[in-house]
Biopython code that builds the backbone (N, CA, C, O; Angstrom):
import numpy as np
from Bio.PDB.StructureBuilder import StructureBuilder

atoms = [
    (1, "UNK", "N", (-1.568, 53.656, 326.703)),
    (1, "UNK", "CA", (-0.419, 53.499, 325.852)),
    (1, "UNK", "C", (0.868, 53.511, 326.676)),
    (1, "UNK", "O", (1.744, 52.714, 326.338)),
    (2, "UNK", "N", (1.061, 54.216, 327.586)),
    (2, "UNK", "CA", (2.068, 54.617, 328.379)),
    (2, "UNK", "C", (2.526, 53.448, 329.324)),
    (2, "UNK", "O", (3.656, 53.001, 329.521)),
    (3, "UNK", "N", (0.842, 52.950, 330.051)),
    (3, "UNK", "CA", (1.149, 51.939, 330.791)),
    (3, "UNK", "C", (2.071, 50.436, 330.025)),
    (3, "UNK", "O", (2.988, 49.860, 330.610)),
    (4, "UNK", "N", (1.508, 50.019, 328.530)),
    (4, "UNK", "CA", (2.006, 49.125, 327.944)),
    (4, "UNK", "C", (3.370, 49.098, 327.785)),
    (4, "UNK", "O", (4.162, 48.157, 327.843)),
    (5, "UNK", "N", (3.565, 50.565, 327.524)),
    (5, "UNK", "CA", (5.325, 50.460, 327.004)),
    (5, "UNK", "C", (5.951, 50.383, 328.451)),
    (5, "UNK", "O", (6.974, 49.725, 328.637)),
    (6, "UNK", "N", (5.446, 50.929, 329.271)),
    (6, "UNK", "CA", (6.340, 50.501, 331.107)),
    (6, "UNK", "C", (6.067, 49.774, 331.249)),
    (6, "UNK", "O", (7.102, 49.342, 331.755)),
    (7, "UNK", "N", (5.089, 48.571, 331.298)),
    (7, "UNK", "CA", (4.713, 47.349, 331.472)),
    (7, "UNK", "C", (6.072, 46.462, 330.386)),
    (7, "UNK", "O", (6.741, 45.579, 330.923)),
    (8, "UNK", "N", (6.176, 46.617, 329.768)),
    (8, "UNK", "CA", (7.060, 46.026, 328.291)),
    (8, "UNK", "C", (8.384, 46.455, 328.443)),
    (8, "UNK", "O", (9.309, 45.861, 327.889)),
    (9, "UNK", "N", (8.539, 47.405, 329.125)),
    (9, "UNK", "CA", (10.013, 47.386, 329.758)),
    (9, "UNK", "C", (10.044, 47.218, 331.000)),
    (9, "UNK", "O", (11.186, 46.819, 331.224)),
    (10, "UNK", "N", (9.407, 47.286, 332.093)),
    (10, "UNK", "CA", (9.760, 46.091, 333.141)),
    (10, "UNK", "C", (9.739, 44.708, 332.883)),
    (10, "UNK", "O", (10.250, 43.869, 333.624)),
    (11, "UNK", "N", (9.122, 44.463, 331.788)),
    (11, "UNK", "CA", (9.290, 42.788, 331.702)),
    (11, "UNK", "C", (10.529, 42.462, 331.261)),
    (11, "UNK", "O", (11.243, 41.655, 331.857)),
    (12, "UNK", "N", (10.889, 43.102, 330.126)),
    (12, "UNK", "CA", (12.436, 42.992, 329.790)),
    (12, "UNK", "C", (13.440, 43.592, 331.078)),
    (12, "UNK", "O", (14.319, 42.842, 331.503)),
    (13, "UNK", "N", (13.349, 44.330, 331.398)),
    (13, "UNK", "CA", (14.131, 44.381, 332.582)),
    (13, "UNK", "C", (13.820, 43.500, 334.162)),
    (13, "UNK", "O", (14.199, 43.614, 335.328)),
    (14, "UNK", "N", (13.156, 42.845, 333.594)),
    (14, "UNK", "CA", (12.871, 41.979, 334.880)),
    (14, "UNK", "C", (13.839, 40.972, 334.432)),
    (14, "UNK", "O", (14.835, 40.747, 335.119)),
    (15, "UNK", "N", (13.583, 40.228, 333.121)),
    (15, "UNK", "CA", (13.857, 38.839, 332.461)),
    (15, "UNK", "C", (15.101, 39.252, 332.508)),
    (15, "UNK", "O", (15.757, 38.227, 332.691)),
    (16, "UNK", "N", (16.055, 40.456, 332.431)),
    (16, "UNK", "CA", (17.314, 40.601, 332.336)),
    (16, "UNK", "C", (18.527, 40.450, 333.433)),
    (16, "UNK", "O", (19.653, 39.957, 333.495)),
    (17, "UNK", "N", (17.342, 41.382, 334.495)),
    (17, "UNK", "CA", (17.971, 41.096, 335.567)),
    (17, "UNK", "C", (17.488, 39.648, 336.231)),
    (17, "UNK", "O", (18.301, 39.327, 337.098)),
    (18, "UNK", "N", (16.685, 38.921, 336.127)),
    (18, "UNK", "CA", (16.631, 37.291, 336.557)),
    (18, "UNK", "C", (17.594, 36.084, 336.029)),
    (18, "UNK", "O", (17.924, 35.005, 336.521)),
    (19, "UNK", "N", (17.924, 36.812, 334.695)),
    (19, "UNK", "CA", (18.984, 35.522, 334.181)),
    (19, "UNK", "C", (20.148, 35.561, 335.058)),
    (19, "UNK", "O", (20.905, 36.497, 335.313)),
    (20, "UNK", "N", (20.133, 33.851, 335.640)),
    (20, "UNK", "CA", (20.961, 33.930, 336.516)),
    (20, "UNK", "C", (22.082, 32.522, 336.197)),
    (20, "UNK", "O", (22.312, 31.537, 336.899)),
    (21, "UNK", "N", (22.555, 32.869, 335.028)),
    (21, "UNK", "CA", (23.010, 30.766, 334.645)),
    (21, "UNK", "C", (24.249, 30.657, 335.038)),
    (21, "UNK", "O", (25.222, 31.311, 334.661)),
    (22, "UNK", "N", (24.171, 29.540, 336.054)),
    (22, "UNK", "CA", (25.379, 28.892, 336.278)),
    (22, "UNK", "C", (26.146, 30.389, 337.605)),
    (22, "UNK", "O", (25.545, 31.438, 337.840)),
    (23, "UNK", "N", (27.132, 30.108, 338.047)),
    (23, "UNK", "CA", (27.818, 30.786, 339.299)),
    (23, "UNK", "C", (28.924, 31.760, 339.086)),
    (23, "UNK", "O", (29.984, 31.329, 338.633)),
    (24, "UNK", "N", (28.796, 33.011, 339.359)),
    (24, "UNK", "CA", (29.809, 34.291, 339.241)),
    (24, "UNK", "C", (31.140, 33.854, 339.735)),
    (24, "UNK", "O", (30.910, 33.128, 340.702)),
    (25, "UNK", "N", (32.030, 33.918, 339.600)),
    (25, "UNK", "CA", (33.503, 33.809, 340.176)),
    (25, "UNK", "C", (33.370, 33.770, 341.493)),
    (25, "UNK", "O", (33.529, 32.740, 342.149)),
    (26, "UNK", "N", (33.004, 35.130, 342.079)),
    (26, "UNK", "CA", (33.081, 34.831, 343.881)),
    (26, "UNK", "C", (32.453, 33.541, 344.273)),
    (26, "UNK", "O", (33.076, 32.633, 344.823)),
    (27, "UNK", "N", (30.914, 33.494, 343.896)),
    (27, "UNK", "CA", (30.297, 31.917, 344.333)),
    (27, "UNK", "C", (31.010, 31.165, 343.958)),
    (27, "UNK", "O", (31.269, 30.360, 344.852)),
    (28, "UNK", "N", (31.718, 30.880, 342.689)),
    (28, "UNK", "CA", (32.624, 29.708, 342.180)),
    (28, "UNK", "C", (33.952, 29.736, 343.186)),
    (28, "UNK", "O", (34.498, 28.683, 343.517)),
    (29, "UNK", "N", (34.359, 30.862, 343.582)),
    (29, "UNK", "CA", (35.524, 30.352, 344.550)),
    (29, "UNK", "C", (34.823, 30.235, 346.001)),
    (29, "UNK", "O", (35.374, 29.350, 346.656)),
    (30, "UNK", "N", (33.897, 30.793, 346.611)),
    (30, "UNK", "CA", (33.329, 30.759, 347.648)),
    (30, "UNK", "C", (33.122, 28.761, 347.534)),
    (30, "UNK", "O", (33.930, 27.987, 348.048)),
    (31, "UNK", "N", (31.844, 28.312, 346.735)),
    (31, "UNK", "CA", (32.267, 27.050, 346.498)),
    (31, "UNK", "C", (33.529, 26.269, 346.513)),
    (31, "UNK", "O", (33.720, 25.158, 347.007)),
    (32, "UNK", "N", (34.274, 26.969, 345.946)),
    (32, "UNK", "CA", (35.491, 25.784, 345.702)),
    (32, "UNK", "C", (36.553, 25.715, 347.175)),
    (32, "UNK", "O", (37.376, 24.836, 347.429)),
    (33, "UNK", "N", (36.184, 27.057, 348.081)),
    (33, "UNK", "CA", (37.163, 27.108, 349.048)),
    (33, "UNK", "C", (36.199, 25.705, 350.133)),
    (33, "UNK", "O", (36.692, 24.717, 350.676)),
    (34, "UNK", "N", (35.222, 26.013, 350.118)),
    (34, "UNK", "CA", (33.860, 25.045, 350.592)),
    (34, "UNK", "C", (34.205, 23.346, 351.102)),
    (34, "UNK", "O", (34.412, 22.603, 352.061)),
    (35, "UNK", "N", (34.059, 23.456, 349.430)),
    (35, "UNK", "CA", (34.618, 22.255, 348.938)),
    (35, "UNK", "C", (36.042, 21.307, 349.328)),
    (35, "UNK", "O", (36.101, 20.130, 349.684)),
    (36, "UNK", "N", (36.984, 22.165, 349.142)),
    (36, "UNK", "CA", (38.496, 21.981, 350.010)),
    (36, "UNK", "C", (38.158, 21.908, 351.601)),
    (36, "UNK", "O", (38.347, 20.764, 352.013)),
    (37, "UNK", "N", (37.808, 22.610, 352.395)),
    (37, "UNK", "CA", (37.610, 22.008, 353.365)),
    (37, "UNK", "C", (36.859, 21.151, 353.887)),
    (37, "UNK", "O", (37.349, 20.404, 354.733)),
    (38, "UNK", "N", (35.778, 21.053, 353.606)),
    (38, "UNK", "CA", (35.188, 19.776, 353.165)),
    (38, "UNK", "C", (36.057, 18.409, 353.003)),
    (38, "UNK", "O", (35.921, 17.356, 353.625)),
    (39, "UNK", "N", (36.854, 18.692, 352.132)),
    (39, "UNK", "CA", (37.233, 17.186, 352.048)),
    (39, "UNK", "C", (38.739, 17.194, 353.514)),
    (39, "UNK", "O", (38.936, 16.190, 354.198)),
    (40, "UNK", "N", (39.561, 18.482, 353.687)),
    (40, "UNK", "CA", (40.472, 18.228, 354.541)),
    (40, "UNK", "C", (39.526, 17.735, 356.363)),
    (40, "UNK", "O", (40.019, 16.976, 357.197)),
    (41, "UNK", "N", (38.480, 18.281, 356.464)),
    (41, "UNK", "CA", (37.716, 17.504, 357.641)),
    (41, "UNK", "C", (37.754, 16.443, 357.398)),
    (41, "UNK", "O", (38.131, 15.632, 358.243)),
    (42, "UNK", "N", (37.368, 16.061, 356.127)),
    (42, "UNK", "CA", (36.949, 14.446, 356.309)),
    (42, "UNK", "C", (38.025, 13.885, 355.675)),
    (42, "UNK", "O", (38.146, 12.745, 356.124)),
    (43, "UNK", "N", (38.696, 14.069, 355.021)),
    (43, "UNK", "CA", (40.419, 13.297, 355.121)),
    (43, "UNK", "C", (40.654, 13.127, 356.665)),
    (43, "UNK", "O", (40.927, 12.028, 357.147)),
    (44, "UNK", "N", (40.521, 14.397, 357.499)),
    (44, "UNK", "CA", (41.451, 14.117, 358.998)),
    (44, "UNK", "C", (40.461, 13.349, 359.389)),
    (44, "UNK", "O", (41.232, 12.515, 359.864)),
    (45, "UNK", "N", (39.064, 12.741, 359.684)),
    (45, "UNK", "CA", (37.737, 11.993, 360.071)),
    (45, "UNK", "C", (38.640, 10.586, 359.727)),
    (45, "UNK", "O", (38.931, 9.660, 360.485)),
    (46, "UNK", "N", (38.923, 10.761, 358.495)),
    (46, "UNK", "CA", (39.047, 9.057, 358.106)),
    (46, "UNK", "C", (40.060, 8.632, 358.080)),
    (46, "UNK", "O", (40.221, 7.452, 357.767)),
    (47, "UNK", "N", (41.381, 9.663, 358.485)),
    (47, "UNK", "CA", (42.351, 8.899, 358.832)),
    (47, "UNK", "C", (42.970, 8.665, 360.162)),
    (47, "UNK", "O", (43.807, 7.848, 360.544)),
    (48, "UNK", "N", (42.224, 9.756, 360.846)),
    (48, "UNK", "CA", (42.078, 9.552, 362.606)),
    (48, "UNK", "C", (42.095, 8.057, 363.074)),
    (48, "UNK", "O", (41.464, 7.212, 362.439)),
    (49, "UNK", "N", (42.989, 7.664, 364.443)),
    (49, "UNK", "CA", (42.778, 6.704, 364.969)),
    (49, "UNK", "C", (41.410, 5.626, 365.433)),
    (49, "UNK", "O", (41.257, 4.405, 365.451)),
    (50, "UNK", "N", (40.732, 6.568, 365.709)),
    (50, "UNK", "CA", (39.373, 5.730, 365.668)),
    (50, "UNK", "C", (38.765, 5.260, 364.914)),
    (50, "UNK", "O", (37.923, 4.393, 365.145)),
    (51, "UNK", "N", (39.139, 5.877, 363.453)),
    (51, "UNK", "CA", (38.148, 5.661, 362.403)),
    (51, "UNK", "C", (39.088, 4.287, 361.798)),
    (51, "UNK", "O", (38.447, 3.374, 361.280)),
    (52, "UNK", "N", (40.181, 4.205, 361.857)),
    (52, "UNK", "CA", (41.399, 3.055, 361.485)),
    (52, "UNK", "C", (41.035, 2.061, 362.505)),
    (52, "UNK", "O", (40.863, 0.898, 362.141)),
    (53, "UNK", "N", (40.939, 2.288, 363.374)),
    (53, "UNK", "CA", (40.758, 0.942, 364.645)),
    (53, "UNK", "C", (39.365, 0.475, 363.881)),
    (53, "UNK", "O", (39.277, -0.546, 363.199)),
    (54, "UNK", "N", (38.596, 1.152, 364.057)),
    (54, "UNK", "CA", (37.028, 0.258, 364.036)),
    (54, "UNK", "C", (37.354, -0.145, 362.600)),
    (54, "UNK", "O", (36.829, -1.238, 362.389)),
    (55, "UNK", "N", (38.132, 0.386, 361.333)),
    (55, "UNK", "CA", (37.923, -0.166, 360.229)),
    (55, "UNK", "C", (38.322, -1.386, 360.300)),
    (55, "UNK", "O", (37.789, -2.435, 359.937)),
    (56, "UNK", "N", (39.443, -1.128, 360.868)),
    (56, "UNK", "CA", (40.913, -3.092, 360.796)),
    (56, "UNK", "C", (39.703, -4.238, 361.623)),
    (56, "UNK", "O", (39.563, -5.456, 361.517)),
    (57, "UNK", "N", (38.952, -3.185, 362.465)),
    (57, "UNK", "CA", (38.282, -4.596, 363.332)),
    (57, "UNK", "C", (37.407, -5.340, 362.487)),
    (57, "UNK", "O", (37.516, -6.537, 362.221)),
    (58, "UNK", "N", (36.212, -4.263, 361.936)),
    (58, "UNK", "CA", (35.509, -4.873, 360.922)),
    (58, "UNK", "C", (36.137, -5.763, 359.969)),
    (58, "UNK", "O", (35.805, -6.816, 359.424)),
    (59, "UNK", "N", (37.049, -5.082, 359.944)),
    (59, "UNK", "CA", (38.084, -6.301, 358.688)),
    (59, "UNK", "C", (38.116, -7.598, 359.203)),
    (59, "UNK", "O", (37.539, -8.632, 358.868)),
    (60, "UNK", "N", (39.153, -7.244, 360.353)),
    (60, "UNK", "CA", (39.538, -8.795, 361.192)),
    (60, "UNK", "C", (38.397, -9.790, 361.182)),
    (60, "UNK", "O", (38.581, -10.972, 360.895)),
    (61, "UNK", "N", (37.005, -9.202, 361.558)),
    (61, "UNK", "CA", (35.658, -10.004, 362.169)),
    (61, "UNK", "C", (35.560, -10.683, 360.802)),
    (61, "UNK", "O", (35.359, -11.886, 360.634)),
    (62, "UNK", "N", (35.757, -9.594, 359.671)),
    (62, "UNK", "CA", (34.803, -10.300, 358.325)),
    (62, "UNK", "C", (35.875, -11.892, 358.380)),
    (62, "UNK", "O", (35.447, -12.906, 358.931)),
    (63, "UNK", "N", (37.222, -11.835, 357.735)),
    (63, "UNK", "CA", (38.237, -12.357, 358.007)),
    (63, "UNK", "C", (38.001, -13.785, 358.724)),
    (63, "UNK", "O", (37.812, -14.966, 358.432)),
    (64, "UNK", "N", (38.110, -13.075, 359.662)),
    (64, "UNK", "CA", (38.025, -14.619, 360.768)),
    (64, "UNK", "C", (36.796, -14.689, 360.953)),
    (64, "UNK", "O", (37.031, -14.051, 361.979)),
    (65, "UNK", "N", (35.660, -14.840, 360.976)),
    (65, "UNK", "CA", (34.237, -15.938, 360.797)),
    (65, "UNK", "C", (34.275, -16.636, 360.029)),
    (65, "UNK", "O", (34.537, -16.396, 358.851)),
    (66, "UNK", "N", (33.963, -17.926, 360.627)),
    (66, "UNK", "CA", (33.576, -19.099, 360.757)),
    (66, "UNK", "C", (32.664, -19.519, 359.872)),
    (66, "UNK", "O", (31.493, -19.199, 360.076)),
    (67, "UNK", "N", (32.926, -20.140, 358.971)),
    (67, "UNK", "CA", (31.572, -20.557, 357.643)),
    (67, "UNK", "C", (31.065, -21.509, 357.614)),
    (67, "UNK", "O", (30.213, -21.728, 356.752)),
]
sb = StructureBuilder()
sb.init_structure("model")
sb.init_model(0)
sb.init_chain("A")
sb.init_seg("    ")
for serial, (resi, resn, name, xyz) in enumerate(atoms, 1):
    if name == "N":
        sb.init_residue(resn, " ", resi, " ")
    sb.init_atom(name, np.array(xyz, "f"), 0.0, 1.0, " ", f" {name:<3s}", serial, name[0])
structure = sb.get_structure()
């Protein structure tokens, strides 16, 4: 008898402590700070000189070939 009812409340206290839906504030800002840098790397990636040269060239090539 004893075992059932501790068995029957670890399950509910299992299922209680497992619900886990969707992200607590810290993960949600931990994410979102993430995220922001994330994009300021790759803003500075794609607007860097190299990444502008090889784009205009590809351009130029498409551009000027010969049909």
């Amino acid at each position: 008898m004893f075992s059932s009812i501790f068995h029957s409340a670890g399950a509910r206290l299992t299922l209680l402590v497992a619900e886990d839906d969707g992200m607590s504030t810290a993960e949600y800002a931990i994410g979102t700070i993430a995220a922001a840098a994330f994009g300021a790397v790759l803003y500075a990636v794609v607007t860097g000189d190299s990444i502008v040269t090889a784009l205009t060239d590809i351009i130029d090539r498409a551009l000027n070939t010969a049909v």
